[in-house]
C-alpha positions as CSV (number, residue, x, y, z in Angstrom):
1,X,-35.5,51.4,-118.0
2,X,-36.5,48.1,-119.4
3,X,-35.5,44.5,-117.8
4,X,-34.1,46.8,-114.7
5,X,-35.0,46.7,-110.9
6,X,-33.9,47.1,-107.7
7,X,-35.1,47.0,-103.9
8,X,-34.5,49.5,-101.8
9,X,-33.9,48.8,-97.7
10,X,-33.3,51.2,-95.4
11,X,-33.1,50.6,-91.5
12,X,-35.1,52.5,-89.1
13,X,-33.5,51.9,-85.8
14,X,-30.0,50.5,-87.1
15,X,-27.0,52.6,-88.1
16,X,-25.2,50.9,-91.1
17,X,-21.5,50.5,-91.0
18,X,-18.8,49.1,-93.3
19,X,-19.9,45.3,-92.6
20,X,-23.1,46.9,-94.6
21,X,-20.3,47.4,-97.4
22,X,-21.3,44.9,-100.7
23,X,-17.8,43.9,-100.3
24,X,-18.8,42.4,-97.5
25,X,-21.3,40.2,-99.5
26,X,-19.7,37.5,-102.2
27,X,-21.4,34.4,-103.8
28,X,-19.8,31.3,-104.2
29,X,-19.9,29.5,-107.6
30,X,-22.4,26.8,-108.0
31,X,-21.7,23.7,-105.4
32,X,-22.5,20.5,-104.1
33,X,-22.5,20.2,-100.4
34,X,-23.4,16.8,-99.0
35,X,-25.8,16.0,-102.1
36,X,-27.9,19.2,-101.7
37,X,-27.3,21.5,-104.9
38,X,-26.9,24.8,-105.2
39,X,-26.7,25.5,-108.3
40,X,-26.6,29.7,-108.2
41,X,-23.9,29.3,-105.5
42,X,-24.1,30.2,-102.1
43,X,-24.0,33.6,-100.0
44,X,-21.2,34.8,-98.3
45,X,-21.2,37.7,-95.4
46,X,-19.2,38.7,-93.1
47,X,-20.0,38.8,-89.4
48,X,-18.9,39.0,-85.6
49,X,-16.9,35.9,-84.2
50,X,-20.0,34.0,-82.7
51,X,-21.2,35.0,-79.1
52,X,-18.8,38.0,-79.3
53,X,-20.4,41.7,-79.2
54,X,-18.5,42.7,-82.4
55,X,-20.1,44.1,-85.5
56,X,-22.3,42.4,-87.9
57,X,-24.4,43.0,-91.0
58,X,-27.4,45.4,-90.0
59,X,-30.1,43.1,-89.3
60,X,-32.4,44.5,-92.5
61,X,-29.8,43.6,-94.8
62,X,-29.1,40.3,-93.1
63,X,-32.8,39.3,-93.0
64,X,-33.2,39.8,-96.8
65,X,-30.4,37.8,-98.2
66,X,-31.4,34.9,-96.1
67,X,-35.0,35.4,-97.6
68,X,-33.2,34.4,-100.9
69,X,-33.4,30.6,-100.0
70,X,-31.5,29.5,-103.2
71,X,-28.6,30.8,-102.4
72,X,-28.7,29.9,-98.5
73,X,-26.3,32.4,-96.7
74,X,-23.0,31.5,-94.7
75,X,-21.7,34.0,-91.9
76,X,-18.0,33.9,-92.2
77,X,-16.0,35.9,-89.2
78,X,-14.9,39.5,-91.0
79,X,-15.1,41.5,-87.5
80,X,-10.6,41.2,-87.1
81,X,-10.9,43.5,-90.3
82,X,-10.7,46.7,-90.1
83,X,-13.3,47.3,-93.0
84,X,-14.5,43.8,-92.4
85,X,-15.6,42.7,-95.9
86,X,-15.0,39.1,-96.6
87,X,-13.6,39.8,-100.2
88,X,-10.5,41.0,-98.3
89,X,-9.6,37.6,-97.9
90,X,-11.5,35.2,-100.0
91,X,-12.3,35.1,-104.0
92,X,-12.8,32.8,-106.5
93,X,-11.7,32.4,-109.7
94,X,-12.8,29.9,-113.1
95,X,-10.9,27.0,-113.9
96,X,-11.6,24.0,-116.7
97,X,-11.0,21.7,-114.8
98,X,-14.1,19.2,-113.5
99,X,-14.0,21.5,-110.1
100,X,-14.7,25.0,-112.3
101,X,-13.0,27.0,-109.5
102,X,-10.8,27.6,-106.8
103,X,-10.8,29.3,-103.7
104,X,-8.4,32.1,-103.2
105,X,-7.4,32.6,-99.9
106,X,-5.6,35.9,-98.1
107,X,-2.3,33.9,-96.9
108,X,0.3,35.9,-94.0
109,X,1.4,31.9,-93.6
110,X,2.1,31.8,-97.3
111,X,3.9,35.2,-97.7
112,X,6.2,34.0,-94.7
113,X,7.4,30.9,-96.5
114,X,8.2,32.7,-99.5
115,X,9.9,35.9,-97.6
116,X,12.1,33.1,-96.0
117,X,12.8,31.2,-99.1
118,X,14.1,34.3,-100.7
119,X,16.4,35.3,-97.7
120,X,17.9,31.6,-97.6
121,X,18.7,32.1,-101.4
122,X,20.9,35.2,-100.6
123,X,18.1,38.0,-101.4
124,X,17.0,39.1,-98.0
125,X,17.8,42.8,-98.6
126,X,15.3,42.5,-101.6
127,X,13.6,46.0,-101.2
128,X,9.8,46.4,-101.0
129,X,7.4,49.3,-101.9
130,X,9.8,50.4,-104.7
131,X,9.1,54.3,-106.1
132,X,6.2,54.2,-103.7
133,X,7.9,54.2,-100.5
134,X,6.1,57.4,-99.2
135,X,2.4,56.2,-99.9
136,X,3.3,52.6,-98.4
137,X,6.2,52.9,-95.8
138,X,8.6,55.7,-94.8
139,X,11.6,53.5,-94.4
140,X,13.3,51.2,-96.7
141,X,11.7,47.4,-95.9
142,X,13.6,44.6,-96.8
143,X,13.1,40.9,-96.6
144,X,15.4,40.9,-93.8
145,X,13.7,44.0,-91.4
146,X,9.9,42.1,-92.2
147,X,11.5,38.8,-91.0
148,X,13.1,40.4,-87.8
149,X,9.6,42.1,-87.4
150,X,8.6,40.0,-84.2
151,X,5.4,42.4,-83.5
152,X,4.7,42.0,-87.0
153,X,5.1,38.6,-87.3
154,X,2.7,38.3,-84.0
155,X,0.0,40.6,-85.8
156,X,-0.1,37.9,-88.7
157,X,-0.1,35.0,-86.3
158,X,-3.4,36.3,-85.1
159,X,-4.2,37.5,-88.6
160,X,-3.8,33.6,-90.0
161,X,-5.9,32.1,-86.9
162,X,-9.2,33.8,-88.4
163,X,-8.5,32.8,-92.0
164,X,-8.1,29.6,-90.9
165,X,-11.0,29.7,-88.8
166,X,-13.0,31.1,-92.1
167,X,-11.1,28.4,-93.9
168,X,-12.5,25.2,-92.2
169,X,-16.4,26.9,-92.3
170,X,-15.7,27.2,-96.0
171,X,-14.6,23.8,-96.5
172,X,-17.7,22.4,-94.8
173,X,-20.6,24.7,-96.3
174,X,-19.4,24.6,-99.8
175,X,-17.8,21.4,-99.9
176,X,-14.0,21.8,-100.8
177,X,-11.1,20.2,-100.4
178,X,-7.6,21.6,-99.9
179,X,-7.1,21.0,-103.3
180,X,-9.6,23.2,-104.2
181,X,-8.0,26.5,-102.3
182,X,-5.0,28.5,-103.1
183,X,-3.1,30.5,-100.2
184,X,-2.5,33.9,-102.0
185,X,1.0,35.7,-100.0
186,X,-0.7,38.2,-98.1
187,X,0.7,40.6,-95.0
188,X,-1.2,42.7,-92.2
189,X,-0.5,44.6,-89.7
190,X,-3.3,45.8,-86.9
191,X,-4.2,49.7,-86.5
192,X,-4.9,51.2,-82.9
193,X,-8.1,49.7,-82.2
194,X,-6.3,45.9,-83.5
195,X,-8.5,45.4,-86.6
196,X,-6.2,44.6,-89.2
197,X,-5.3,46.7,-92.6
198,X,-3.1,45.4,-95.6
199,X,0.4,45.9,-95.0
200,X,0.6,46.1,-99.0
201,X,-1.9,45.8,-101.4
202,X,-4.2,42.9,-100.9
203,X,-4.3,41.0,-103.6
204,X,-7.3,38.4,-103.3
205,X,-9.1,42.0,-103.7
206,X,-8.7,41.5,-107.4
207,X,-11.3,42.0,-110.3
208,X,-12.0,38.2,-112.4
209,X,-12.7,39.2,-115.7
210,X,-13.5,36.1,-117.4
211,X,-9.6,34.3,-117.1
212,X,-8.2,37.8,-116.8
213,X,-7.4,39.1,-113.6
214,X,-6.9,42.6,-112.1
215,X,-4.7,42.3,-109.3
216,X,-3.2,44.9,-106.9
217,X,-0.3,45.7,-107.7
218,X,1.6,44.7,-104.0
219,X,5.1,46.5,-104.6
220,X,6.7,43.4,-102.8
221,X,10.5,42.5,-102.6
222,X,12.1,43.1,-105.9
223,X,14.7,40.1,-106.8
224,X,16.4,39.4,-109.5
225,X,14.6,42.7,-111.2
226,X,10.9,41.1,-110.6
227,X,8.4,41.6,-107.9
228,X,8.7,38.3,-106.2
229,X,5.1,38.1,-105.3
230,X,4.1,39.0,-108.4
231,X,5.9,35.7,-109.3
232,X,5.0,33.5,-107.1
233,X,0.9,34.6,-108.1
234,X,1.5,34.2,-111.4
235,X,3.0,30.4,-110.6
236,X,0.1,30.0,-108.8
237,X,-2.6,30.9,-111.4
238,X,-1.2,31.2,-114.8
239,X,-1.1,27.4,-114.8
240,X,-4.9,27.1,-114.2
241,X,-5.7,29.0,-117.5
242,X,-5.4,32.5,-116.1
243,X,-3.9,35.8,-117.1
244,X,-2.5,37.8,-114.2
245,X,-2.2,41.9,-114.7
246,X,-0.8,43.6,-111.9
247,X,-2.4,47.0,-111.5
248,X,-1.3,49.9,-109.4
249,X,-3.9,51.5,-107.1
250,X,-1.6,52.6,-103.9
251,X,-3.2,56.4,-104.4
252,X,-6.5,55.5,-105.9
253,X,-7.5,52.9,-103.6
254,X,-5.0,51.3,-101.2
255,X,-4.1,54.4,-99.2
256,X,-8.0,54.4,-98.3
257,X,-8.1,50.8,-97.0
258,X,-9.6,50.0,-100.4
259,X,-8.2,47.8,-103.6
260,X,-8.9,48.3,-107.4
261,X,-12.2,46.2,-106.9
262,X,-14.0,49.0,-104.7
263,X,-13.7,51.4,-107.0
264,X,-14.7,49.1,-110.2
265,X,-17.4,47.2,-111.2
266,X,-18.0,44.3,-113.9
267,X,-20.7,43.7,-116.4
268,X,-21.5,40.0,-116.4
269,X,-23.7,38.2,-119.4
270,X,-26.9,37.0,-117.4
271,X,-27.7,33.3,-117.0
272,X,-28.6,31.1,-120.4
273,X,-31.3,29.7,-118.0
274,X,-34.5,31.3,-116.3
275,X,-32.6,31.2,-112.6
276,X,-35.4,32.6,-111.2
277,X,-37.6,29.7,-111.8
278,X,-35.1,27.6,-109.2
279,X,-36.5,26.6,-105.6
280,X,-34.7,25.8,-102.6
């Protein structure tokens, strides 16, 4: 039709595989790092930890987005995923603020301090996955058994080490502070090969709809008749201007390693400006 395109690549000696996923290729929002602009953003893929054999983005795919100069790609580390798409642990979301954004970050660390808040205040029998115990977990999970979870707790040890690892390349190739990220609670746990899948829905895998976001609905420990992770999101974001809705996708998406977001797309308005007309 009119004012539509695409390009078309297809490998000849490569097979593709999930890391060839467009979930496993975000954009930043427009930066400043070390005075050089970037005023489309930057490129984000996920890759192998560097000199390991692990998987990466199929060289066709890789070699095209760093033709688009503008936007100058960074390799993050998505290979301890079991997908391996980088939007299962980092997003970004508007603000009004003179930053514009922040970083949203996939947070085991995060979940732990709240988990243990909760027990010292008396709720560590808080239930999880309640009504969908059969799609998430066969046995009742409380506060309490996740806590005393010391393989668990191990899994998300390791899991933390390569956000962190993402974290610090973040920081440095688009130019943020701390203050500029938000740990989102977030739990894994490691299938039989040890890539790692949520342990409930993965929130950071949300749709950003203007200052209205989709979120997974995780099903975490219900205190005091609320979702306490729901809570502590909404604390979180709400006061940056945003609207949190929690929406359920345990059958839809979760239970196929997926969130809301890979089923769903997003019409955006296009640019004011001609972008095209901007050179590295």
């Amino acid at each position: 039709g009119p004012d539509f395109g695409y390009v078309h690549k297809e490998p000849l000696f490569e097979a593709v595989a999930s890391l060839d996923s467009f979930g496993n290729v975000e954009v930043s929002p427009p930066v400043c790092v070390a005075g050089k602009e970037y005023p489309l953003g930057r490129i984000l893929i996920g890759s192998s930890f560097p000199a390991s054999a692990g998987r990466r983005m199929t060289r066709l795919v890789r070699d095209f987005l760093y033709a688009q100069r503008v936007q100058a790609p960074v390799e993050l580390y998505s290979d301890w995923l079991a997908l391996g798409n980088v939007n299962e642990f980092v997003t970004f979301v508007p603000t009004s603020d003179k930053k514009r954004f922040r970083m949203l970050l996939a947070s085991p660390a995060a979940c732990y301090r709240l988990f243990r808040e909760k027990q010292k205040e008396g709720q560590g029998e808080a239930t999880m996955f309640k009504g969908k115990g059969t799609a998430l977990d066969t046995k009742r999970v409380t506060i309490n058994k996740v806590l005393s979870n010391d393989a668990l707790a191990q899994q998300n040890q390791y899991v933390q080490r390569c956000i962190d690892w993402n974290r610090d390349i973040l920081k440095k190739e688009l130019g943020l502070l701390e203050e500029d990220i938000i740990d989102l609670p977030a739990l894994f746990k490691l299938d039989k090969q040890g890539k790692a899948v949520p342990y409930f829905p993965n929130t950071v895998t949300m749709m950003v709809l203007a200052r209205v976001l989709g979120i997974p609905k995780p099903f975490g420990p219900v205190a005091g008749g609320e979702c306490c992770l729901e809570r502590r999101i909404r604390a979180l974001l709400e006061p940056l201007g945003l609207c949190c809705r929690f929406l359920e996708d345990v059958a839809s998406y979760h239970g196929s390693l997926g969130e809301v977001r890979c089923g769903t797309s997003v019409q955006r308005r296009p640019f004011a400006f001609k972008w095209w007309h901007f050179t590295p």
